[in-house]
Biopython code that builds the backbone (N, CA, C, O; Angstrom):
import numpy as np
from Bio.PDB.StructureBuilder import StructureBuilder

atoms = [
    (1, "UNK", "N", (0.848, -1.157, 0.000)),
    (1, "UNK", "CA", (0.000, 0.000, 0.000)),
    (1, "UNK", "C", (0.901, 1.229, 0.000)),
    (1, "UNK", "O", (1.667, 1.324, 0.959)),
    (2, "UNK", "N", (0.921, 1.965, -0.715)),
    (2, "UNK", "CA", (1.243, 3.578, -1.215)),
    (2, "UNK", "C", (0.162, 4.689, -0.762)),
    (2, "UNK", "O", (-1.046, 4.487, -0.637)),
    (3, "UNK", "N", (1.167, 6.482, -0.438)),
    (3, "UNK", "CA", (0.169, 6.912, -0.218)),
    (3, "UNK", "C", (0.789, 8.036, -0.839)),
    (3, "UNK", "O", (1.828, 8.487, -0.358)),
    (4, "UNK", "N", (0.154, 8.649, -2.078)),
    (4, "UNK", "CA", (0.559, 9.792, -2.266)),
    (4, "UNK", "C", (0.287, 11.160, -1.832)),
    (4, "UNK", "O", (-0.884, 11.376, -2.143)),
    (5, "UNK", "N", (0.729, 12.072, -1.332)),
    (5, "UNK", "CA", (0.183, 13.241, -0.340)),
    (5, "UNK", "C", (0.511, 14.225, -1.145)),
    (5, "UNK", "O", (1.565, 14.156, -1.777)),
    (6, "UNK", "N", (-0.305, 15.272, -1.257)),
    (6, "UNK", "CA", (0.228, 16.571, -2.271)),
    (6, "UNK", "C", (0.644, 17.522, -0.914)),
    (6, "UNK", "O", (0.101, 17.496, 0.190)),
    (7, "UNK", "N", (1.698, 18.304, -1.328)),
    (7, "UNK", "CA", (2.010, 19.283, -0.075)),
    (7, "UNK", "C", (1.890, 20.894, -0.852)),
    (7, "UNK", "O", (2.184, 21.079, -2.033)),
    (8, "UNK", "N", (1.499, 21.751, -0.104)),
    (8, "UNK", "CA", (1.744, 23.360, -0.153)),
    (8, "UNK", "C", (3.114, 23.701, 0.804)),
    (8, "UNK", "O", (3.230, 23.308, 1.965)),
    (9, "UNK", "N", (4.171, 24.550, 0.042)),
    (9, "UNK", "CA", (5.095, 24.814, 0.934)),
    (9, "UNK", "C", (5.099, 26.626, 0.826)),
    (9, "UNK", "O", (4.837, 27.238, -0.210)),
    (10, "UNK", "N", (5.392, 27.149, 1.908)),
    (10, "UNK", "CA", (5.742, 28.507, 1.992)),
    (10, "UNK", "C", (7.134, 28.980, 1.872)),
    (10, "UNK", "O", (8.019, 28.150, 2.078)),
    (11, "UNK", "N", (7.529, 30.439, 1.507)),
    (11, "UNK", "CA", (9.112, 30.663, 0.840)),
    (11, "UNK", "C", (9.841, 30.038, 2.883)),
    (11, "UNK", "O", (11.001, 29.642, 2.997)),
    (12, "UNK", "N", (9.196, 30.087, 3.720)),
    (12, "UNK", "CA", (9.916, 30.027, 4.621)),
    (12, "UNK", "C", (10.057, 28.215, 5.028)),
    (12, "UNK", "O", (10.619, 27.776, 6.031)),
    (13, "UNK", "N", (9.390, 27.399, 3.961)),
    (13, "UNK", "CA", (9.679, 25.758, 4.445)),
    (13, "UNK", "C", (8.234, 25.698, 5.426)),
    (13, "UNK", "O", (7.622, 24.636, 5.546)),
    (14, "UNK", "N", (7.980, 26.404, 5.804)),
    (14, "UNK", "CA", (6.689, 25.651, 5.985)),
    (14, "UNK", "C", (5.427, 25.511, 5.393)),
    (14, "UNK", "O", (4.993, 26.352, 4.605)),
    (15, "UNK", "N", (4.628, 24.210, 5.814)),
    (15, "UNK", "CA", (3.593, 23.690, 5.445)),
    (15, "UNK", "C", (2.286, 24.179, 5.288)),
    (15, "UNK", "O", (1.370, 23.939, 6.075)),
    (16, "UNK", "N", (2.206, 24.791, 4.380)),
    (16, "UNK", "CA", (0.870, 25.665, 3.864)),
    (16, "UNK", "C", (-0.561, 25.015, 3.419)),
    (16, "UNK", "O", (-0.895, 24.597, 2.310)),
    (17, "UNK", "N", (-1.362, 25.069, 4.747)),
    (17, "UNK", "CA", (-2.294, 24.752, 5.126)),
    (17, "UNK", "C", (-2.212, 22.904, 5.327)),
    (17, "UNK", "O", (-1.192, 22.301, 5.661)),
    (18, "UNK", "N", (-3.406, 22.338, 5.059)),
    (18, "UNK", "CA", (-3.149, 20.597, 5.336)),
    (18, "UNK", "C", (-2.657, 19.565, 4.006)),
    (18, "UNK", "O", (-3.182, 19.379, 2.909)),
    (19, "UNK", "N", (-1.526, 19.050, 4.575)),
    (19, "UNK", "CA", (-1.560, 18.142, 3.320)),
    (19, "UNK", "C", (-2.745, 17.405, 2.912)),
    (19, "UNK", "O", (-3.623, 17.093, 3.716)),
    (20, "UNK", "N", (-2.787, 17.094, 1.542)),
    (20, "UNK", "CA", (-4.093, 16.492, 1.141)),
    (20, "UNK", "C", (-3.722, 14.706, 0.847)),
    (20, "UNK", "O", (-2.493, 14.732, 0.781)),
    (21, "UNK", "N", (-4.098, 13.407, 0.671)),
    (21, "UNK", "CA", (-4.334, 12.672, 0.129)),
    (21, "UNK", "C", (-4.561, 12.805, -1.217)),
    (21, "UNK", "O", (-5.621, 13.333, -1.554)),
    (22, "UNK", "N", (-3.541, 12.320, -2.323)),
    (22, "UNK", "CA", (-4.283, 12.609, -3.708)),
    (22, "UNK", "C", (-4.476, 10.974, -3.804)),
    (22, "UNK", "O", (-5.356, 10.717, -4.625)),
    (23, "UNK", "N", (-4.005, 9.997, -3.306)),
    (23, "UNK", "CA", (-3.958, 8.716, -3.720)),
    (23, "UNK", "C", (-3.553, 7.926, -2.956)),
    (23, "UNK", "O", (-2.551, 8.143, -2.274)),
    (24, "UNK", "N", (-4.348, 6.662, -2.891)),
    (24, "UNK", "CA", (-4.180, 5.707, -1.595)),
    (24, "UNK", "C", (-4.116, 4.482, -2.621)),
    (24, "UNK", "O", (-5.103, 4.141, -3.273)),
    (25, "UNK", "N", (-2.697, 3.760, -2.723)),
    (25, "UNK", "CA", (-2.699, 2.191, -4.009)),
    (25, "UNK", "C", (-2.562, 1.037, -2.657)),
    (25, "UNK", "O", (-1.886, 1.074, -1.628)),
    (26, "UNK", "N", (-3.429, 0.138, -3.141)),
    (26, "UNK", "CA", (-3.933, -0.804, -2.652)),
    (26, "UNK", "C", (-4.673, -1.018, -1.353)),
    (26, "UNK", "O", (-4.366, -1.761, -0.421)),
    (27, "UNK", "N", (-5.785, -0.155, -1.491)),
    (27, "UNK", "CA", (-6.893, 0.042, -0.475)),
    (27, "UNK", "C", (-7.703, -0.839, -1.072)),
    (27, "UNK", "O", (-7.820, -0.935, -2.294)),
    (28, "UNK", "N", (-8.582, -1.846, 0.155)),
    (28, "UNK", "CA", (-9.511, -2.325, -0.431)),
    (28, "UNK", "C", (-10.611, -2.332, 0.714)),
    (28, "UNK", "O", (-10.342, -1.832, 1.806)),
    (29, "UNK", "N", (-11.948, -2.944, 0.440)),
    (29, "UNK", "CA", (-12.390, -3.031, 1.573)),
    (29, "UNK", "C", (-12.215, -3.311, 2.788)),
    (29, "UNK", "O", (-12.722, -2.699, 3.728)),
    (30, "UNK", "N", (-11.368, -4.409, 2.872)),
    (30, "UNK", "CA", (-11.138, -5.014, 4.367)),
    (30, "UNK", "C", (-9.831, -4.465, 4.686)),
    (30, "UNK", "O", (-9.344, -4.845, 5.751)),
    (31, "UNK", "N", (-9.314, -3.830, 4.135)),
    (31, "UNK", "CA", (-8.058, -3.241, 4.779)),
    (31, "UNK", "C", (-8.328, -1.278, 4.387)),
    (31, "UNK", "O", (-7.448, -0.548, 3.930)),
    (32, "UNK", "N", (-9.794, -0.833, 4.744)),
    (32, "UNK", "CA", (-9.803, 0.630, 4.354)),
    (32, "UNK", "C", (-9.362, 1.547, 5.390)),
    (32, "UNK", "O", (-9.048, 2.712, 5.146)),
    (33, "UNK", "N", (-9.323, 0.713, 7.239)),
    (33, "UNK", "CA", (-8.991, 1.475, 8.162)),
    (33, "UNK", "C", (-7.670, 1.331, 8.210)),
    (33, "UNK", "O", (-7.149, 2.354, 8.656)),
    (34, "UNK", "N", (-7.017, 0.616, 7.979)),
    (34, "UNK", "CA", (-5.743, 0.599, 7.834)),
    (34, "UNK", "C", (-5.117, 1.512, 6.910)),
    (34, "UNK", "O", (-4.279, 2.250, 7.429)),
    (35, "UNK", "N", (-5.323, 1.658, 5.590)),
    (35, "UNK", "CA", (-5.597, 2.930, 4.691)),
    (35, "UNK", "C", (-5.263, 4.002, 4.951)),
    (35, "UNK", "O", (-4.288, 4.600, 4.496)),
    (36, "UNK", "N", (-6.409, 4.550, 6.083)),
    (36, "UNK", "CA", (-7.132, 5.938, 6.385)),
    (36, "UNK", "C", (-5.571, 6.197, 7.495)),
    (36, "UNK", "O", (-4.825, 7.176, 7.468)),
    (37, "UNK", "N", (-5.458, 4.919, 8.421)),
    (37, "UNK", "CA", (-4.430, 5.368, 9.397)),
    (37, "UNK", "C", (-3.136, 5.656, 8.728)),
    (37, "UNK", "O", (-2.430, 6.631, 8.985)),
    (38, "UNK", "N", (-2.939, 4.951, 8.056)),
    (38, "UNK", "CA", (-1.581, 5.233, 7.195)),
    (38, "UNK", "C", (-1.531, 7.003, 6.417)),
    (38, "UNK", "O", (-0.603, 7.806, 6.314)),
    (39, "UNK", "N", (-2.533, 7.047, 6.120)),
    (39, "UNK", "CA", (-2.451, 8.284, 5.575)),
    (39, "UNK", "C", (-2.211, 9.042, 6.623)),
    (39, "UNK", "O", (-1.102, 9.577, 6.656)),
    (40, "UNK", "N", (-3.137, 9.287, 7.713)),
    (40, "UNK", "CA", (-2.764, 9.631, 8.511)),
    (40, "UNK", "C", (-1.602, 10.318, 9.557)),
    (40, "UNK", "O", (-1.354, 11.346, 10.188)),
    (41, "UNK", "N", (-1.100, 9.006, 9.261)),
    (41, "UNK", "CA", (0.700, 8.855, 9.644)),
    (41, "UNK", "C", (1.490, 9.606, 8.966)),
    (41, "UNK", "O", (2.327, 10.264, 9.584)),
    (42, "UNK", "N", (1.415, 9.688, 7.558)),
    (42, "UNK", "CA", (1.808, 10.332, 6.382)),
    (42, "UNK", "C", (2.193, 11.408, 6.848)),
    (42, "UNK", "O", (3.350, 11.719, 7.131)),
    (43, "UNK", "N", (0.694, 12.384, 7.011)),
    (43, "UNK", "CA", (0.282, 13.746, 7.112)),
    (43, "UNK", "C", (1.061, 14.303, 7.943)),
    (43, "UNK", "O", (1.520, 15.428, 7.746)),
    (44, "UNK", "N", (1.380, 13.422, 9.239)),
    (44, "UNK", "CA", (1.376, 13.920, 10.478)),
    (44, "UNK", "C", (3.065, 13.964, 10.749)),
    (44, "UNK", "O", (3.666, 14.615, 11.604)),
    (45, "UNK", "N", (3.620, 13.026, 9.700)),
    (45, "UNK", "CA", (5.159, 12.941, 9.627)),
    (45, "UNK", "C", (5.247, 14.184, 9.062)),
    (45, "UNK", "O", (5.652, 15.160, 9.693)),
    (46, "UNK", "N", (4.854, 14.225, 7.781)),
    (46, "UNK", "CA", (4.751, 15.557, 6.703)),
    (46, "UNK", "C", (4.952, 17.188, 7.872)),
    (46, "UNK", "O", (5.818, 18.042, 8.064)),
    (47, "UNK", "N", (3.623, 16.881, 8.367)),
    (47, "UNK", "CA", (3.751, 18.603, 9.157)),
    (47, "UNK", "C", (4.628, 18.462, 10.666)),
    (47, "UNK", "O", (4.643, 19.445, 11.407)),
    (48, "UNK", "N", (5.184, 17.486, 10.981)),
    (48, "UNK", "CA", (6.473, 17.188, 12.098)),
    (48, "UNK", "C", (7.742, 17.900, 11.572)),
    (48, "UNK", "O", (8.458, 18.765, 12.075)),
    (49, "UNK", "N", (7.785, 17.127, 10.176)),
    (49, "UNK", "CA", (9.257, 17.827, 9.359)),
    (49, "UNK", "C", (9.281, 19.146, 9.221)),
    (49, "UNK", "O", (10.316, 19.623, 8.755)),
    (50, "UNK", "N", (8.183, 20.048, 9.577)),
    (50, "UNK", "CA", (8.133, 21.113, 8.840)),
    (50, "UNK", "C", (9.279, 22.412, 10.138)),
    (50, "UNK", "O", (9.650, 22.195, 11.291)),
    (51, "UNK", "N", (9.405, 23.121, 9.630)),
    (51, "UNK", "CA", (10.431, 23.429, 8.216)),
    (51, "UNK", "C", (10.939, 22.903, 7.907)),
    (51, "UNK", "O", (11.819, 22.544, 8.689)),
    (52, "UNK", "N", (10.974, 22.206, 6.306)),
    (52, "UNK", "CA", (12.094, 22.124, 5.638)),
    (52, "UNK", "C", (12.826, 23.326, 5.170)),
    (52, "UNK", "O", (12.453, 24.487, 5.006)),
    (53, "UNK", "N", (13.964, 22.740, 5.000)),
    (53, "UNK", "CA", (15.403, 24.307, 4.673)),
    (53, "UNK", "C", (15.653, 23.266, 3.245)),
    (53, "UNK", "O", (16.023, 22.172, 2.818)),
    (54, "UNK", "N", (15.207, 24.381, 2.997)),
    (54, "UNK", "CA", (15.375, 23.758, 1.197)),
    (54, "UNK", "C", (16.189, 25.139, 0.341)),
    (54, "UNK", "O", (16.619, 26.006, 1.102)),
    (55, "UNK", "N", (16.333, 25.290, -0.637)),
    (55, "UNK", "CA", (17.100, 26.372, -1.544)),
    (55, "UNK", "C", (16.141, 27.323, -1.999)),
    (55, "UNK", "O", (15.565, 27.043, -3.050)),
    (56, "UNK", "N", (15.775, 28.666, -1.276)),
    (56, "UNK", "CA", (14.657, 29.650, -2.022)),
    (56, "UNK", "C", (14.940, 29.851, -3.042)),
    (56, "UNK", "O", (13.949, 30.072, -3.739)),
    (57, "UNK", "N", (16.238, 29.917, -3.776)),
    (57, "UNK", "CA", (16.032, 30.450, -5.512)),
    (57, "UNK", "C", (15.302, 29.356, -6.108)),
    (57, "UNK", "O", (14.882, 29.416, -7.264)),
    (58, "UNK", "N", (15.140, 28.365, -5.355)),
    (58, "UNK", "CA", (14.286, 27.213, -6.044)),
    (58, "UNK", "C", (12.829, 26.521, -5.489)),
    (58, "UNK", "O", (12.319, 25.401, -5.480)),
    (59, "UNK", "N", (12.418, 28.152, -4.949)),
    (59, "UNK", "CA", (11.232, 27.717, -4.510)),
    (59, "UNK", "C", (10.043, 27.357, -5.586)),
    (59, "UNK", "O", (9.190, 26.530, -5.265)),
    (60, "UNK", "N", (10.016, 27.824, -6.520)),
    (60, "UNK", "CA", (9.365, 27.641, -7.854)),
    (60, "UNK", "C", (9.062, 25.812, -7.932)),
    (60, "UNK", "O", (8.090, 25.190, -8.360)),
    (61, "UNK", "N", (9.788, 25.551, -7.589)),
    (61, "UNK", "CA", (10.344, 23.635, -8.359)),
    (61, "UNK", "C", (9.483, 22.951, -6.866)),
    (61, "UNK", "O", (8.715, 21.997, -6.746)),
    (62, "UNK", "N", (10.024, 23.923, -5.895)),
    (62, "UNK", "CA", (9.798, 22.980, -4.722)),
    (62, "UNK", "C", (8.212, 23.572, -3.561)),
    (62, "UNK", "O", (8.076, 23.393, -2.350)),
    (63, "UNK", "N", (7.207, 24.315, -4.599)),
    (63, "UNK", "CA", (6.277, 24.850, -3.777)),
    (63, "UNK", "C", (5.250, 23.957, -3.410)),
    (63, "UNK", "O", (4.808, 23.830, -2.268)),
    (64, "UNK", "N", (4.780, 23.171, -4.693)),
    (64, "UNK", "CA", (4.053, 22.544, -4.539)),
    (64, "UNK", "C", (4.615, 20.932, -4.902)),
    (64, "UNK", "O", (5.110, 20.571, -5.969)),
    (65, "UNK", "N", (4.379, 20.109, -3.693)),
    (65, "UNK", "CA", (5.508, 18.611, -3.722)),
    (65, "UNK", "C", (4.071, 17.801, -3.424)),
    (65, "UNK", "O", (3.154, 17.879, -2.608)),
    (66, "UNK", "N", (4.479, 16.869, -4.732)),
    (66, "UNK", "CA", (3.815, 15.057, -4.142)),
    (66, "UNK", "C", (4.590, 14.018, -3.419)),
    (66, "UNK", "O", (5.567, 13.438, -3.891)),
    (67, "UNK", "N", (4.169, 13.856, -2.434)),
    (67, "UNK", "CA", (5.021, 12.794, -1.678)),
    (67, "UNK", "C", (5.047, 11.080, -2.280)),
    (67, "UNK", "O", (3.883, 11.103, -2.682)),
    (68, "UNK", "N", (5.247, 10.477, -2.424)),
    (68, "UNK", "CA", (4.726, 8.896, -2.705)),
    (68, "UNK", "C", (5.814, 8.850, -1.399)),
    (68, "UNK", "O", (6.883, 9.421, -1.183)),
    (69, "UNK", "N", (4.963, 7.845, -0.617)),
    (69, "UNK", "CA", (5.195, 7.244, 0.759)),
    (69, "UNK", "C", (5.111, 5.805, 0.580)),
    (69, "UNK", "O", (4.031, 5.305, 0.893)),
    (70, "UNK", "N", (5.990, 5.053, 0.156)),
    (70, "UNK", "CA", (5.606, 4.090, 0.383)),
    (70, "UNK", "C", (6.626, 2.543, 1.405)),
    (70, "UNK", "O", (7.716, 2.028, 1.157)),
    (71, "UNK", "N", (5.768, 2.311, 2.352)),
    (71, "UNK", "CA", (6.764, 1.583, 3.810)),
    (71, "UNK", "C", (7.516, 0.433, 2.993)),
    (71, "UNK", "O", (8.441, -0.079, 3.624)),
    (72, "UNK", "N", (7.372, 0.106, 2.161)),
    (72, "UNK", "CA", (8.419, -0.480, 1.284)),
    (72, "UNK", "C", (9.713, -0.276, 1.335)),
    (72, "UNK", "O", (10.473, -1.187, 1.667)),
    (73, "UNK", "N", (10.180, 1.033, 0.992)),
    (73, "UNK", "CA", (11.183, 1.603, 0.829)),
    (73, "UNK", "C", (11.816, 1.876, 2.361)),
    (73, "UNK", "O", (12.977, 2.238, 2.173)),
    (74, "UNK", "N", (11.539, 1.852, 3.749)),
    (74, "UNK", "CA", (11.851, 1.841, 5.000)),
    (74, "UNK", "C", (12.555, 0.576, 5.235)),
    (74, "UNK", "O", (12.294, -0.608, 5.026)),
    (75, "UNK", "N", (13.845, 1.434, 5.902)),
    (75, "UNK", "CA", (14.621, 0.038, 5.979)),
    (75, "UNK", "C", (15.080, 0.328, 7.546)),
    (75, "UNK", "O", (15.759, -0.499, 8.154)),
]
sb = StructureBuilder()
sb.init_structure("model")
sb.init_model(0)
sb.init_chain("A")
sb.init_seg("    ")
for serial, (resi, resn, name, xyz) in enumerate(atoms, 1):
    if name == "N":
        sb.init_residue(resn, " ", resi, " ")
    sb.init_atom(name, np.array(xyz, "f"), 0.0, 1.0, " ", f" {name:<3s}", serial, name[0])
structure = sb.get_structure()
């Protein structure tokens, strides 16, 4: 299961307004609360990190970010 999160960032690295859910891969019925919590988790990592210190001449590239989250890749 994957969760893609769209983010708003501000010139100062932070998180402009709530991340959204654009996409939840391999939700199904019997696993939809599991789903919802994961996203969840997502979100809540997402606005923990915040500020990121990223490069302002390149705020353009980096305002608006899709996350793909997926616990796969956690090692």
């Amino acid at each position: 299961m994957t969760v893609l999160m769209r983010i708003r960032l501000g010139r100062d690295g932070q998180v402009s307004g709530s991340p959204t859910v654009a996409r939840i891969s391999g939700q199904t019925v019997a696993n939809g609360a599991y789903a919802n919590a994961l996203a969840g988790s997502v979100r809540r990592a997402v606005l923990r990190c915040a500020p990121l210190r990223l490069p302002a001449e390149l705020y353009d590239a980096w305002a608006d970010v899709e996350l793909n989250f997926d616990p796969r890749d956690i090692s």
